[in-house]
Short mmCIF file of the C-alpha atoms (twelve columns), coordinates in Angstrom:
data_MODEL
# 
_entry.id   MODEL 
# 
loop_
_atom_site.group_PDB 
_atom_site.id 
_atom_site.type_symbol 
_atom_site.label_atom_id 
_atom_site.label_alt_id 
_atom_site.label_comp_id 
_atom_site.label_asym_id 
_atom_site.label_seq_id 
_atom_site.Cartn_x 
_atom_site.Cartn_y 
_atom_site.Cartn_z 
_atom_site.pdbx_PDB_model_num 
ATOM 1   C CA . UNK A 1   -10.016 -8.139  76.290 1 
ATOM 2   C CA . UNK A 2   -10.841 -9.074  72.625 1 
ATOM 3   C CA . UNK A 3   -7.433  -7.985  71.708 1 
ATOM 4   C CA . UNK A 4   -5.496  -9.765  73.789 1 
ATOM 5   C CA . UNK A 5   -4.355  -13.310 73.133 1 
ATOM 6   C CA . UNK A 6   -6.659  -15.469 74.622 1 
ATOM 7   C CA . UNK A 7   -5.964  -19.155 76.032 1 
ATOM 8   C CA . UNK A 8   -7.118  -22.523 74.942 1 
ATOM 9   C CA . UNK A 9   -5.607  -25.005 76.846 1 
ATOM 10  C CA . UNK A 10  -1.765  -24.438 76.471 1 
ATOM 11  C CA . UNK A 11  -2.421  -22.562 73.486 1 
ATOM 12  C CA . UNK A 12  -2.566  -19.219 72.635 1 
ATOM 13  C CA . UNK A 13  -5.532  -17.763 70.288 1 
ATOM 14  C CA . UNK A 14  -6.437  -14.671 69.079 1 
ATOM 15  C CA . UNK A 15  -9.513  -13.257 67.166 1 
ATOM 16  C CA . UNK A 16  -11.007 -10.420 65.348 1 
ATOM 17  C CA . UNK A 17  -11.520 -7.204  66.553 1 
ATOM 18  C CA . UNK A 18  -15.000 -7.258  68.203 1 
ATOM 19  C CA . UNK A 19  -15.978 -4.185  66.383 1 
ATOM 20  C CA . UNK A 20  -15.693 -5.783  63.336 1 
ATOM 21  C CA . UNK A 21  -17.289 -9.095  64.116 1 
ATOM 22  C CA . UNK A 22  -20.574 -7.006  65.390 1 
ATOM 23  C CA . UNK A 23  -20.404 -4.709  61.930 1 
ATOM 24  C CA . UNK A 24  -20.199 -7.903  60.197 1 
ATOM 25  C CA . UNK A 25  -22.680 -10.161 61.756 1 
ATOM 26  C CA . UNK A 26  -25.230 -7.417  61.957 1 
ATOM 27  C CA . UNK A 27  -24.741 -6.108  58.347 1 
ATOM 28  C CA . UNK A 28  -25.639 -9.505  57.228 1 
ATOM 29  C CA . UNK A 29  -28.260 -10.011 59.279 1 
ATOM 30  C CA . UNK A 30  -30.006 -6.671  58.258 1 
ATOM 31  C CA . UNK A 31  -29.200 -7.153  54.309 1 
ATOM 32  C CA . UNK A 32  -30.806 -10.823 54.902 1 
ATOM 33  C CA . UNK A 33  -33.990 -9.449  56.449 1 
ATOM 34  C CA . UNK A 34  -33.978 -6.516  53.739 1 
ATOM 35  C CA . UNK A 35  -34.015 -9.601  50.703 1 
ATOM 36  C CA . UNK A 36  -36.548 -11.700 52.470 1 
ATOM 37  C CA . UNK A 37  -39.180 -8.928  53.086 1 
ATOM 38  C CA . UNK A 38  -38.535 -7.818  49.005 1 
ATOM 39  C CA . UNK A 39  -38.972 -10.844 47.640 1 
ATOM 40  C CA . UNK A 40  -42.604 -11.261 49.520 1 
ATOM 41  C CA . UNK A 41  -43.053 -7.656  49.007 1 
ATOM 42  C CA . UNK A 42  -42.992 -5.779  51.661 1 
ATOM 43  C CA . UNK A 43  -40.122 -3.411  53.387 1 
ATOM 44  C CA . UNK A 44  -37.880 -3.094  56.239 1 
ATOM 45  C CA . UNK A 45  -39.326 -1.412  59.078 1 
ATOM 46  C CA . UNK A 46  -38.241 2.284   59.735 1 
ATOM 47  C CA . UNK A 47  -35.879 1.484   62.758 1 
ATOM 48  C CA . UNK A 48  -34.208 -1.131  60.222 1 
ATOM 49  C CA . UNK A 49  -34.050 1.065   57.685 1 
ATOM 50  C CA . UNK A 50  -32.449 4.069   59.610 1 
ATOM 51  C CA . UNK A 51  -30.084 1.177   61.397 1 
ATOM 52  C CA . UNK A 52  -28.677 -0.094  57.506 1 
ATOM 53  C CA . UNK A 53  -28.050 3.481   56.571 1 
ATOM 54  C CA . UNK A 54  -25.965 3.902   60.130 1 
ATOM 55  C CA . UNK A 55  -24.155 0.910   58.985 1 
ATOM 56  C CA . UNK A 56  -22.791 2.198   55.536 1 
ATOM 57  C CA . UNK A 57  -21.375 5.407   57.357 1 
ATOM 58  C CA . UNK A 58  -19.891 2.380   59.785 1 
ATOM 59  C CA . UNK A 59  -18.775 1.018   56.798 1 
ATOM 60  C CA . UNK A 60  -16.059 3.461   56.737 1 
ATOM 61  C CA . UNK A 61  -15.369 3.771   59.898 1 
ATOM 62  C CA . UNK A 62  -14.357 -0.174  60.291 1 
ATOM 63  C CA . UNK A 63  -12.514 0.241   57.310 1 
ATOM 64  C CA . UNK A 64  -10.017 3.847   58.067 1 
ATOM 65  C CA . UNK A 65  -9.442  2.545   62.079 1 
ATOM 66  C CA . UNK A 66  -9.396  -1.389  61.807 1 
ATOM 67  C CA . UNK A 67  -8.798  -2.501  58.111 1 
ATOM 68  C CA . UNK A 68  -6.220  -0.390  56.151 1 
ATOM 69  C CA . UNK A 69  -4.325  -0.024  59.526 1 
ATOM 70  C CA . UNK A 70  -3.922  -3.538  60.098 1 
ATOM 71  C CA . UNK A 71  -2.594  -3.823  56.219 1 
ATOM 72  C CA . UNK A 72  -0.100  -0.580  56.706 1 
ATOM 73  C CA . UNK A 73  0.842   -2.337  60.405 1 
ATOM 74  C CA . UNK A 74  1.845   -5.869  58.415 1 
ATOM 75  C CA . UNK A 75  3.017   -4.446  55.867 1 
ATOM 76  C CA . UNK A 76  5.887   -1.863  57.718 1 
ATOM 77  C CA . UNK A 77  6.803   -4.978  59.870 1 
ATOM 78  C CA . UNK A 78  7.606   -7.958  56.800 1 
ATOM 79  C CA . UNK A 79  9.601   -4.494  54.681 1 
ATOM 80  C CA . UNK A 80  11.978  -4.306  57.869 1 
ATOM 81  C CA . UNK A 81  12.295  -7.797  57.923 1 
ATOM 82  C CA . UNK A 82  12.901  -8.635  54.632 1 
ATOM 83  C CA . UNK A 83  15.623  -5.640  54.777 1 
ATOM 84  C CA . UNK A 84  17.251  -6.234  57.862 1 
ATOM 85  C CA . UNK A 85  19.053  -10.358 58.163 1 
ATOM 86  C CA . UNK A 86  18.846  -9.386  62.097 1 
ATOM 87  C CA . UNK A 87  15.297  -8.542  62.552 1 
ATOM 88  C CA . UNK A 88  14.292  -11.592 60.375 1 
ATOM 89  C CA . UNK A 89  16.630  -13.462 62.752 1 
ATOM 90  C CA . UNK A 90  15.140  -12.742 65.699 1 
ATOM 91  C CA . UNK A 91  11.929  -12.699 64.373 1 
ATOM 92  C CA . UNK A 92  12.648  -16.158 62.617 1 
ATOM 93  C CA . UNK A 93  10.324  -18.494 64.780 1 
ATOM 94  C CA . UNK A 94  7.521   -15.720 65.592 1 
ATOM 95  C CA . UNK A 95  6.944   -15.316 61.716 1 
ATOM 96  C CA . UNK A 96  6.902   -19.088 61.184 1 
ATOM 97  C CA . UNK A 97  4.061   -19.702 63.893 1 
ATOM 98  C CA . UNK A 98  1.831   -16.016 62.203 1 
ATOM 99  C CA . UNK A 99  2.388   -17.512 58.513 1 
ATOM 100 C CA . UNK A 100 1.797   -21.284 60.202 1 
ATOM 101 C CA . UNK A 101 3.675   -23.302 57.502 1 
ATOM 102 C CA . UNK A 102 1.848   -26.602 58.198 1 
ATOM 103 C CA . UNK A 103 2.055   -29.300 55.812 1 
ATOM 104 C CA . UNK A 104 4.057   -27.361 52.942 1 
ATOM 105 C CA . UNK A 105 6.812   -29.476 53.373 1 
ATOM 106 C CA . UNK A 106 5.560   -32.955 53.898 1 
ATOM 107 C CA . UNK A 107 2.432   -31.862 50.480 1 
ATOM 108 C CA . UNK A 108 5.784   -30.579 48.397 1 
ATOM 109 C CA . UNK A 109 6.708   -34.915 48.794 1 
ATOM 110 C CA . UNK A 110 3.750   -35.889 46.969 1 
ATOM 111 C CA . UNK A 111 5.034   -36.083 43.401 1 
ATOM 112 C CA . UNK A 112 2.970   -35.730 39.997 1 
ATOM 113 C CA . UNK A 113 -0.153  -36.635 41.391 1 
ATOM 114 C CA . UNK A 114 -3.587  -34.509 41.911 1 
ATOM 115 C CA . UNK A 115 -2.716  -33.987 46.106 1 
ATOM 116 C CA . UNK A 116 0.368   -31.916 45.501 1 
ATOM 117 C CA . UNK A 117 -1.663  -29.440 43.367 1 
ATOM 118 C CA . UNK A 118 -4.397  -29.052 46.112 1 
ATOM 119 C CA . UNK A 119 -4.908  -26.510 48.330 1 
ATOM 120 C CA . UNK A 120 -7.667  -28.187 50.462 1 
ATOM 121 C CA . UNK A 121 -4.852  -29.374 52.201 1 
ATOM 122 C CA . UNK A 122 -3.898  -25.746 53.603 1 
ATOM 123 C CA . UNK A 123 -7.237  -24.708 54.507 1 
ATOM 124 C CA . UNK A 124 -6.603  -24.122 57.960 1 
ATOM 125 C CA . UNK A 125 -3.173  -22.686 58.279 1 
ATOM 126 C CA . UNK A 126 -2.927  -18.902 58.808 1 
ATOM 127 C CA . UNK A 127 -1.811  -17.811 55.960 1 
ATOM 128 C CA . UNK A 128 -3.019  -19.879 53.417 1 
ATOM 129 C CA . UNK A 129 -6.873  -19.001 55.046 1 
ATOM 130 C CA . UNK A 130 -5.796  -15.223 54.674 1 
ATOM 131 C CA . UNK A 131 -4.831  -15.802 50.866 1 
ATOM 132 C CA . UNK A 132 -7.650  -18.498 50.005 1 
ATOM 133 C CA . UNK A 133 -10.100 -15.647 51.404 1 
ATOM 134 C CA . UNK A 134 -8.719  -12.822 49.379 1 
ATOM 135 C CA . UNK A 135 -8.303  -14.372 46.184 1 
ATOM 136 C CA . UNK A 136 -11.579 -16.532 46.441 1 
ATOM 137 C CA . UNK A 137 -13.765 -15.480 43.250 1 
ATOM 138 C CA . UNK A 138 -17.824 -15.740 44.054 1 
ATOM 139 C CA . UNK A 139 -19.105 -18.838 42.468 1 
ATOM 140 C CA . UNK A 140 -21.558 -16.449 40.653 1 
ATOM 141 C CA . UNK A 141 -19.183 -15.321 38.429 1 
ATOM 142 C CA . UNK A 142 -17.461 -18.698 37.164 1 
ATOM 143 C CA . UNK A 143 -20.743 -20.180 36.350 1 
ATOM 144 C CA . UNK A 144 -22.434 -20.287 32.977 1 
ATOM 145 C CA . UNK A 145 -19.353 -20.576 30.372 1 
ATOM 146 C CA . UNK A 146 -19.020 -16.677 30.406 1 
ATOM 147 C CA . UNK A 147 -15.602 -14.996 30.677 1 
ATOM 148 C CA . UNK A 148 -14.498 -14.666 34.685 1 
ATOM 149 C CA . UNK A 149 -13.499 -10.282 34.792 1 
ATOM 150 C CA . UNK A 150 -12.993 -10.635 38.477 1 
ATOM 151 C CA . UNK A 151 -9.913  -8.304  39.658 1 
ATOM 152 C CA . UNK A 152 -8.783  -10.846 41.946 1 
ATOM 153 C CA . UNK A 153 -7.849  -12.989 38.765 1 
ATOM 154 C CA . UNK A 154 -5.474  -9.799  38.318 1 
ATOM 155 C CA . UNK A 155 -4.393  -10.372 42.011 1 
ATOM 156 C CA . UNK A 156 -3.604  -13.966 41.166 1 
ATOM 157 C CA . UNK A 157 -1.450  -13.137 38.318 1 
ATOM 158 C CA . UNK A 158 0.422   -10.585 39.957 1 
ATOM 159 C CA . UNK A 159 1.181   -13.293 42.860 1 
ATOM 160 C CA . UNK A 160 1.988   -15.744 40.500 1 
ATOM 161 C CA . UNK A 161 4.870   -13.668 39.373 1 
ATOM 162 C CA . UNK A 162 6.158   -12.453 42.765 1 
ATOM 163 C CA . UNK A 163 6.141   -16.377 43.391 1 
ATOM 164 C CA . UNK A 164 8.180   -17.194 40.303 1 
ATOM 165 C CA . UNK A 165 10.693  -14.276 40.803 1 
ATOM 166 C CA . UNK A 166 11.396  -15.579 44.337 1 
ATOM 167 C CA . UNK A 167 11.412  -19.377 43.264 1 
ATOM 168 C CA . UNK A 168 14.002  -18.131 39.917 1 
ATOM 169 C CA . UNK A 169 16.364  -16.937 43.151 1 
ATOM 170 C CA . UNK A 170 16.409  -20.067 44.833 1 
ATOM 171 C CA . UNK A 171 16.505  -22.153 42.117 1 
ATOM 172 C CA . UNK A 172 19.807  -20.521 40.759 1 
ATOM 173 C CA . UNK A 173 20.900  -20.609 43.902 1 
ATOM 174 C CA . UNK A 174 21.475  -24.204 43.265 1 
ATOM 175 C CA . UNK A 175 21.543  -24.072 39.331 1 
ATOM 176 C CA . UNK A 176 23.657  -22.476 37.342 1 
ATOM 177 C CA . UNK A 177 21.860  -19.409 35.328 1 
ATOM 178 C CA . UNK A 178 20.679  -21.635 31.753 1 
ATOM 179 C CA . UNK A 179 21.291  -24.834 33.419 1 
ATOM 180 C CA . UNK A 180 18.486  -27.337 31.850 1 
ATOM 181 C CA . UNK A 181 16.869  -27.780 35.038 1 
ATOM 182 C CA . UNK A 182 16.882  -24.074 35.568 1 
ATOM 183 C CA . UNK A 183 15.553  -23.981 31.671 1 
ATOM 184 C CA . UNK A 184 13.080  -26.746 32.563 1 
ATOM 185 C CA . UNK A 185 11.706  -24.822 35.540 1 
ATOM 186 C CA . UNK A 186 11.173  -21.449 33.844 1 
ATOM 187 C CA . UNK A 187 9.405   -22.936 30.576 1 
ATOM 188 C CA . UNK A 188 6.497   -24.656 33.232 1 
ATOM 189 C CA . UNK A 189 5.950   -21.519 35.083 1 
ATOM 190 C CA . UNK A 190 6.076   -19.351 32.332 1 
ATOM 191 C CA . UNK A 191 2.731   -22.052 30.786 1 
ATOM 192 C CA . UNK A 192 0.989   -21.466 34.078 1 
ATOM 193 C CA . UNK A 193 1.547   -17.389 33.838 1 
ATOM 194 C CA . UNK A 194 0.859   -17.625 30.487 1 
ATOM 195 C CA . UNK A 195 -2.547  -19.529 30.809 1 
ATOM 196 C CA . UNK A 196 -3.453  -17.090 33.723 1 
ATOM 197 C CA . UNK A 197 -2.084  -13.957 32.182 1 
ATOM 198 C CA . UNK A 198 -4.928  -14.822 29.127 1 
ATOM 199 C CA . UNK A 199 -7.454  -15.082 31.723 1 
ATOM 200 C CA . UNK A 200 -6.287  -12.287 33.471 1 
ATOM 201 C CA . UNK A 201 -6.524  -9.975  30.532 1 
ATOM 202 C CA . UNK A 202 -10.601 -10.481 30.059 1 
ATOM 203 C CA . UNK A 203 -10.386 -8.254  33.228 1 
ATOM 204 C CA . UNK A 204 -12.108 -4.980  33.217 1 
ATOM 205 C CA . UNK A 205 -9.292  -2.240  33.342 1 
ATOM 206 C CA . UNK A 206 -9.620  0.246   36.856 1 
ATOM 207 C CA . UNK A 207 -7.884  3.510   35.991 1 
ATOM 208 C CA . UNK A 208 -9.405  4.768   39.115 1 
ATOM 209 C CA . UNK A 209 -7.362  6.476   41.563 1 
ATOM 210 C CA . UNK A 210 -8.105  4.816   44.887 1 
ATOM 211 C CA . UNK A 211 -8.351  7.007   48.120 1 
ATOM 212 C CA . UNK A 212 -6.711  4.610   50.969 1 
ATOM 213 C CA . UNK A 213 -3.158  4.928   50.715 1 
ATOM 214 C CA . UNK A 214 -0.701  2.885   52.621 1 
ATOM 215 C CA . UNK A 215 1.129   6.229   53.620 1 
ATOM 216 C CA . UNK A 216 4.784   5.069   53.152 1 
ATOM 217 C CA . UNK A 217 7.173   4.646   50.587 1 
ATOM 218 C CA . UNK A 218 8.555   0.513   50.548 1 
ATOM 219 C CA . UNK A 219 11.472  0.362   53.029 1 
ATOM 220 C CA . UNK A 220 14.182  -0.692  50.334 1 
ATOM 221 C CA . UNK A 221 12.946  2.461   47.946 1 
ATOM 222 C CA . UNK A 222 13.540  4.731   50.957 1 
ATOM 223 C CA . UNK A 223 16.934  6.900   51.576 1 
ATOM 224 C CA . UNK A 224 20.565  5.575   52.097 1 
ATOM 225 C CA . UNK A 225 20.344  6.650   55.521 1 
ATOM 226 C CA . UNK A 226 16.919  4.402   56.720 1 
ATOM 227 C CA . UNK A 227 18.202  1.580   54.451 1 
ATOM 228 C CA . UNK A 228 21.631  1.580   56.594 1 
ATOM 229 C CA . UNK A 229 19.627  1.744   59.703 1 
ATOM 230 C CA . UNK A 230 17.915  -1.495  58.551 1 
ATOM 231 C CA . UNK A 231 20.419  -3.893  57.341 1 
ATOM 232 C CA . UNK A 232 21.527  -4.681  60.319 1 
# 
């Protein structure tokens, strides 16, 4: 029943998987208990401690079935869209309501002032909660002057790029390649890349291979034959 789409008023809602809501809620609760008993010195009791260690082999669990499949799920359906004009077609209004584009528009009027530069203003559209979320660096480590070696600084920069390679496309849709406004428009985002590309850098570097794979090639790197099947 948790995942189906549930009702509120005319509505439809959904929410997360209930398996990961209990992992969650009882991790925390557990890892709370754990800090408050250390700090007046004394230690979980043996049930507790028995239950944390059955949550870090849950740990992976919630992760291989609910996580990464979710990402690889996502990320097979926007490939065949963004490959395929008649899947994106019919798709059209069904993507607008999952990404919920709320207020883009009407913020994108506010000109030169502090508002159009906020993202407060997104805070509880889909998408823009899903991003906010991922990208969010722990207050811990912007605080006390000392360099910020998050990796999802990294993950910012690399947005910020996919973002200015789309927005060069539309912009010379309507400008002509070295037009000044096109000029104009690449010399301000190339300041804001440059600014985070700087902070970026400080960054520890994670030669690490990791394990969890998305376990198929990008739809417009794959064969003739499957990108003919798709451009439909």
């Amino acid at each position: 029943m948790i995942k189906q789409a549930h009702k509120i008023g005319e509505q439809k809602s959904y929410i997360p998987n209930e398996t990961l809501v209990n992992f969650i809620q009882e991790w925390l609760q557990l890892h709370k208990m754990k800090r408050e008993l250390t700090i007046s010195g004394k230690e979980l009791s043996v049930e507790d401690k028995k239950r944390i260690r059955e949550l870090d082999r849950m740990k992976v669990y919630v992760l291989d079935t609910i996580i990464f499949p979710a990402m690889a799920d996502l990320t097979y359906f926007f490939e065949a869209l963004s490959v395929s004009p008649k899947l994106s077609e019919v798709f059209h209004d069904d993507v607008a309501e999952l990404l919920d584009p709320r207020n883009s528009a009407s913020a994108a009027k506010f000109g030169g002032n502090g508002m159009r530069f906020s993202s407060i203003q997104f805070r509880n559209n889909n998408l823009a909660r899903l991003v906010m979320s991922m990208i969010s660096v722990p207050d811990a480590e912007v605080k006390g002057g000392k360099p910020t070696t998050d990796f999802r600084v990294g993950l910012m920069y690399q947005m910020l790029n996919i973002v200015g390679d789309m927005m060069d496309r539309l912009i010379s849709n309507q400008y002509s390649f070295g037009n000044q406004i096109w000029k104009s428009a690449y010399e301000d985002y190339s300041r804001l890349m440059g600014w985070l590309s700087l902070i970026a850098g400080l960054g520890e570097e994670q030669p690490k291979e990791y394990d969890r794979k998305i376990g198929f090639s990008p739809i417009w790197y794959s064969n003739k034959a499957v990108l003919t099947s798709f451009s439909l």
